[in-house]
Backbone as CSV, one residue per row, in Angstrom:
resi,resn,N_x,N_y,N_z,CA_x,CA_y,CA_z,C_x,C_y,C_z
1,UNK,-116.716,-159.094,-71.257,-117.371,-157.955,-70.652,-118.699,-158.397,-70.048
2,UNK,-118.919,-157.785,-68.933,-120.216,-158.174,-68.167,-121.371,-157.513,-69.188
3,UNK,-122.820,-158.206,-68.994,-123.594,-157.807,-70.056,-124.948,-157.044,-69.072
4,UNK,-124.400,-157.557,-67.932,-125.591,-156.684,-66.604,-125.029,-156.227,-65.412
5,UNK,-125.515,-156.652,-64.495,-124.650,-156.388,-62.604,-124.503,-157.239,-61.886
6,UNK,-123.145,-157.595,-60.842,-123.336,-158.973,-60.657,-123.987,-158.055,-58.870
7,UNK,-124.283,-159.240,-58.665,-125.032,-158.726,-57.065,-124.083,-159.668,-56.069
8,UNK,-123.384,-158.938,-55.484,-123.149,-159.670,-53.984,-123.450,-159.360,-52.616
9,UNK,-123.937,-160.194,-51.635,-124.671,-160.389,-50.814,-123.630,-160.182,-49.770
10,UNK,-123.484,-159.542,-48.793,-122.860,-159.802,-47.483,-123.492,-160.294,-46.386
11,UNK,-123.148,-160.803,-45.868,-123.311,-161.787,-44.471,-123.527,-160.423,-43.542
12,UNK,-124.331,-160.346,-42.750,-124.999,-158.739,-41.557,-123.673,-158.685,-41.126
13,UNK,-122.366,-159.559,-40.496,-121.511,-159.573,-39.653,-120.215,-158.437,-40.067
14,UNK,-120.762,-158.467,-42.064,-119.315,-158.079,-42.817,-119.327,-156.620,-43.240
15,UNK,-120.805,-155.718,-43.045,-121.088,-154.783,-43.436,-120.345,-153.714,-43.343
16,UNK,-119.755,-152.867,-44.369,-118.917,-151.889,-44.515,-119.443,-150.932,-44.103
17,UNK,-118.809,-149.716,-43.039,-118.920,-148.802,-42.905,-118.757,-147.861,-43.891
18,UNK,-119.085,-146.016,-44.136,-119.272,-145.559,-45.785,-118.055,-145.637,-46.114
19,UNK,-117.250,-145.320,-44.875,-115.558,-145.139,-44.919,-114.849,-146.467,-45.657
20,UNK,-115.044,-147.612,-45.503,-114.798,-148.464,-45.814,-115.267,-148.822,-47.026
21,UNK,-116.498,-148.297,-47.121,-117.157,-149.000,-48.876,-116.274,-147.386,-49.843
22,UNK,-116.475,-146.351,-49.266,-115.411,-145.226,-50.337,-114.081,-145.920,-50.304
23,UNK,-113.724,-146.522,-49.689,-111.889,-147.049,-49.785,-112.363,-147.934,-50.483
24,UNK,-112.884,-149.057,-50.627,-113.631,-150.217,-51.230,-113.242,-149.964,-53.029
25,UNK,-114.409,-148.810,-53.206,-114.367,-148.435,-54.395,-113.132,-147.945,-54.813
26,UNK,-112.799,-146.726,-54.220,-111.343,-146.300,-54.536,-109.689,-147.032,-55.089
27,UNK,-110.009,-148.040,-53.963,-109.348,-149.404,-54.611,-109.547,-150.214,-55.567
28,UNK,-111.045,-150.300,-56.173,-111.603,-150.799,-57.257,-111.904,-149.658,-58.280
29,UNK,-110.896,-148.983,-59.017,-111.622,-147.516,-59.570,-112.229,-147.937,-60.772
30,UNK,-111.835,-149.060,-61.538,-112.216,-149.635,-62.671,-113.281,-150.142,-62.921
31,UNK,-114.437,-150.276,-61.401,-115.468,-151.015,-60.887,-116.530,-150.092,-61.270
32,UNK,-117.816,-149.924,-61.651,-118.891,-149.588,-61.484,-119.263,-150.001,-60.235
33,UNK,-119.449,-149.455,-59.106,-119.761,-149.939,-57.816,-121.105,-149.638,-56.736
34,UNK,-121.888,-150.045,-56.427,-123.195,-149.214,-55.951,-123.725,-150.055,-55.181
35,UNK,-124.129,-149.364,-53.850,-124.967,-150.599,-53.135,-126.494,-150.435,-52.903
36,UNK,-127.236,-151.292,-52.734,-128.878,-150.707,-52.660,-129.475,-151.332,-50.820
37,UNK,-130.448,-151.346,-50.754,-131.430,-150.647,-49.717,-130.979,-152.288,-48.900
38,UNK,-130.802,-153.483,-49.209,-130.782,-154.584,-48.692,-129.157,-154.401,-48.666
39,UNK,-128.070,-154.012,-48.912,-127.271,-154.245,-47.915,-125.957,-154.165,-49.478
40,UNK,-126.701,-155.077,-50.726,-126.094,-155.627,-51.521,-125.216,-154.895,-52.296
41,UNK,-124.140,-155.452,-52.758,-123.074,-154.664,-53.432,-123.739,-154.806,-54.989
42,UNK,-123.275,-154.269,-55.471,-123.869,-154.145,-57.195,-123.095,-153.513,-57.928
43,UNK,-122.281,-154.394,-58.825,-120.916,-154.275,-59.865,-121.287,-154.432,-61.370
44,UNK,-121.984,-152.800,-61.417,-122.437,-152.700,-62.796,-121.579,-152.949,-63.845
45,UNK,-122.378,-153.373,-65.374,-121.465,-153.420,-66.415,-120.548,-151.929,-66.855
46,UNK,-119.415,-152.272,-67.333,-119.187,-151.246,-67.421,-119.106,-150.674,-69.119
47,UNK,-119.691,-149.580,-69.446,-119.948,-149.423,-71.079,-118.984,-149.018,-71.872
48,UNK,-118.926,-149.547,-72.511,-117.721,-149.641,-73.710,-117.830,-148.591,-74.733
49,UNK,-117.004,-148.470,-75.262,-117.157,-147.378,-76.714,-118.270,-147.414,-77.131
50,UNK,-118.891,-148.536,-78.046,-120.136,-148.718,-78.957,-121.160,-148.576,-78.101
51,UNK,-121.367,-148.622,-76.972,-122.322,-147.912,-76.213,-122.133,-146.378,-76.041
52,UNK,-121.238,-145.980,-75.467,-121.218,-144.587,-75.916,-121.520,-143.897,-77.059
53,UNK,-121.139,-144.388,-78.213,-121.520,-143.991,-79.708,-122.836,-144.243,-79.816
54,UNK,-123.667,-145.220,-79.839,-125.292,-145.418,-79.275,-125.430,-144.444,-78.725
55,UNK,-125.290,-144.314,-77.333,-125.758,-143.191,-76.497,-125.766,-141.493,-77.412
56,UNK,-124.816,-141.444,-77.847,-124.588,-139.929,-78.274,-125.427,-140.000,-79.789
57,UNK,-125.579,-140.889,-80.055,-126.607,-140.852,-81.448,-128.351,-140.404,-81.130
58,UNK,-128.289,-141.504,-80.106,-129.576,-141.290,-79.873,-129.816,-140.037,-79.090
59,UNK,-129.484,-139.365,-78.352,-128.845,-138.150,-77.782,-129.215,-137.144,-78.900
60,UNK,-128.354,-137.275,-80.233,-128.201,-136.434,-81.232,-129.659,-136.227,-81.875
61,UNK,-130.125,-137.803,-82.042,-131.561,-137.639,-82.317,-132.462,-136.868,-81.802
62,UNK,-132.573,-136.637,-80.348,-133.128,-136.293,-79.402,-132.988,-135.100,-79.782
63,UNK,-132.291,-133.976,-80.222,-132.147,-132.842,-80.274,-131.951,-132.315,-81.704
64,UNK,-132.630,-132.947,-82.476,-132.857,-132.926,-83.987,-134.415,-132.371,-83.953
């Protein structure tokens, strides 16, 4: 399991239109997928059970 995001870089020539990056993802549904302000693709980790259980604890705390 990935433990961060991997970053990939496209070349200016290869840049996806939105149409193309929504099919992109759609085809990748299993992907955490997101791109930022420089162009770059960004293939977040994706969280597993024991992160969820974390999450909802501390959550639970929060509202204790």
């Amino acid at each position: 399991m990935l433990e961060d995001q991997i970053i990939l870089q496209m070349p200016p020539d290869l840049q996806m239109t939105d149409e193309q990056f929504f099919e992109f993802c759609q085809i990748n549904r299993d992907l955490q997928i997101e791109t930022n302000k420089f162009g770059e693709l960004l293939i977040m980790s994706p969280t597993g059970s024991e992160t969820g259980n974390r999450d909802g604890r501390i959550i639970q705390q929060l509202m204790n």
